[in-house]
N, C-alpha and C positions, 0 to 999 in steps of 0.2 A: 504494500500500500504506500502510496506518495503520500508525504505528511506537507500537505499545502498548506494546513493548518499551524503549522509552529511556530511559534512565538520569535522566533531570532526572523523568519521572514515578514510579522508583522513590526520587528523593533526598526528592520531595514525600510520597509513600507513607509512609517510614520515617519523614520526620518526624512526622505527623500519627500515627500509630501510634504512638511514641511517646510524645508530649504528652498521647496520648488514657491511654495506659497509664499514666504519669506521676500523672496529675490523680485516674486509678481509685487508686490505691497511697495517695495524698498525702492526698483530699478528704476521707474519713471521720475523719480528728485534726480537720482544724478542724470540720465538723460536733460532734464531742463539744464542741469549745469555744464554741460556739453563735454561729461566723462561716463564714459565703458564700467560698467561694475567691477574691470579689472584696475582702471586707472584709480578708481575710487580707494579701492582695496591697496595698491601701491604707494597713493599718496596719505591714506591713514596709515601706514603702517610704518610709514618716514616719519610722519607726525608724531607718534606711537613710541618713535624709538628715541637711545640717547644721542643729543645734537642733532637732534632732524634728519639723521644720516644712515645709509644702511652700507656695506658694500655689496656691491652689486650679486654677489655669489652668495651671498645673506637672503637677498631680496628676493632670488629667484628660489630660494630654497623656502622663503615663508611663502611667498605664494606661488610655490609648485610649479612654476613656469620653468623651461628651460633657460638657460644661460643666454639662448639668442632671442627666445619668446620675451625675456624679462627688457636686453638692448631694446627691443622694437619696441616697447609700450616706453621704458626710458627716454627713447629717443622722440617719438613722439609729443609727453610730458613737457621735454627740453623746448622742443621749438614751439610750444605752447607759454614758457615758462614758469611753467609749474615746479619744475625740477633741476637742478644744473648738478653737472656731473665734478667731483673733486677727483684731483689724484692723490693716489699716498704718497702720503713723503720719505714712507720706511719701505715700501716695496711698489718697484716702480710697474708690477704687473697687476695690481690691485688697484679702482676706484672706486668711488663711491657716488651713490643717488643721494643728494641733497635734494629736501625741502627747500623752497623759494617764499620768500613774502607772498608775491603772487601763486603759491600753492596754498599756502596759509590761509588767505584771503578765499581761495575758490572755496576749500573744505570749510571755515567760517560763516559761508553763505548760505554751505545746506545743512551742517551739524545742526542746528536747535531741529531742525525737523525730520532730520535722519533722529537724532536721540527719540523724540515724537513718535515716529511712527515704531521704532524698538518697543517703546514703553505701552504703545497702543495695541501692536501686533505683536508681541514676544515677553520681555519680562514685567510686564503690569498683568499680565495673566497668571501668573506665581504668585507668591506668599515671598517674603523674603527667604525664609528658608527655605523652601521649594528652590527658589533659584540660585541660593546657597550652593544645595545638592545638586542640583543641576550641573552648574559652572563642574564642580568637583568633577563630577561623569564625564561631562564632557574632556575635563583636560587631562582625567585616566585614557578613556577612547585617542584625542589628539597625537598625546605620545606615544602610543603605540602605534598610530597608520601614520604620523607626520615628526617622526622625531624630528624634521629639521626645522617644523614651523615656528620657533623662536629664535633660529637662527640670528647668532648678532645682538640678539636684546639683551639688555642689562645683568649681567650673571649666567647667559645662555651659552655654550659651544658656538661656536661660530665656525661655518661653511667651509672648509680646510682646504688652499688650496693642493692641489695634486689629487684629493679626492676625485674620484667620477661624479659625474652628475647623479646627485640622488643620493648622495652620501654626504654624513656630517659626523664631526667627532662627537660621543657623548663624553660628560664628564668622567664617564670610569676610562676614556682614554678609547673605548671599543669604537669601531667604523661603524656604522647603523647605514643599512641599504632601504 
C-alpha cells in the first residue's frame, strides 16, 4: 500500500503552500519598487549583515545562487546603485557587495510595509511563543539543508575560498556539501 497519507508529505505540503502563499502576498511591494524577490533578498541580506557588506562567495552561499547567478543580480544592483562592489585589501581574489545609501533608501521605502504585511500574513498569526518555537524549527531544519545560509554573518563560517560551490566550513573545521 502507498502511504499518501503521511504526515512528513503533508509537513512538505504545508510548507510549500505556504512559501508559495507567502511570496503571492509579499512579491507585488517589491515589484512597485522595481526589484526581483531575489534582489530584495540580496539587498536585505547586505542590510542584514556586518558593515552592509557580504563577500560575494558569502552572498551566493546565503542565497543559494551560484557564484555567476549571485555576479549577474550584483551586477545588475550596481548599475542601478543599489550596490557597489569593494575589493579586499588582504586578498586580492576576494570582493565584496556593499550596500549603497541608494540601497538603503530603496529597502527604506518598502520595509514598514514589507514588516506589515509579515505581521498580517505570517507572524501576527502566532502567539509569541508559537513563533518563539517556530523560529527555533525552522533554524534546526535551515542548518541542516542550508548550512551555508549564514555564511559571512557575524560569528558565522564564512564561504572558504578553494571550496566548491556548495560548500562552506562549519565551525568544527568539517567541509558541509
Amino acid at each position: 500500500m502507498i502511504p499518501f497519507d503521511d504526515s512528513r508529505l503533508t509537513a512538505m505540503g504545508l510548507l510549500a503552500e505556504v512559501s508559495t502563499g507567502l511570496s503571492a502576498k509579499t512579491g507585488a511591494l517589491f515589484a512597485t519598487a522595481g526589484l526581483s524577490v531575489i534582489d530584495f533578498e540580496t539587498l536585505i541580506r547586505l542590510a542584514r549583515s556586518p558593515r552592509q557588506r557580504l563577500r560575494m562567495s558569502d552572498l551566493a552561499a546565503q542565497t543559494s545562487l551560484s557564484t555567476s547567478g549571485v555576479t549577474r543580480v550584483v551586477d545588475r544592483l550596481e548599475r542601478e546603485g543599489l550596490v557597489a562592489r569593494q575589493a579586499c585589501t588582504t586578498d586580492r581574489r576576494t570582493s565584496y557587495a556593499v550596500l549603497t545609501e541608494a540601497g538603503t533608501e530603496r529597502l527604506g521605502g518598502i520595509l514598514p510595509q514589507h514588516l506589515a504585511d509579515i505581521e498580517t500574513w505570517f507572524t501576527g498569526l502566532l502567539s509569541p511563543e508559537q513563533l518563539d518555537a517556530f523560529l527555533d524549527v525552522l533554524r534546526t531544519i535551515r542548518d541542516a539543508v542550508r548550512p551555508c545560509a549564514t555564511a559571512g554573518a557575524d560569528g558565522a563560517p564564512s564561504a572558504q575560498a578553494g571550496l566548491a560551490e556548495g560548500e562552506c566550513r562549519t565551525p568544527g573545521g568539517d567541509d558541509t556539501r
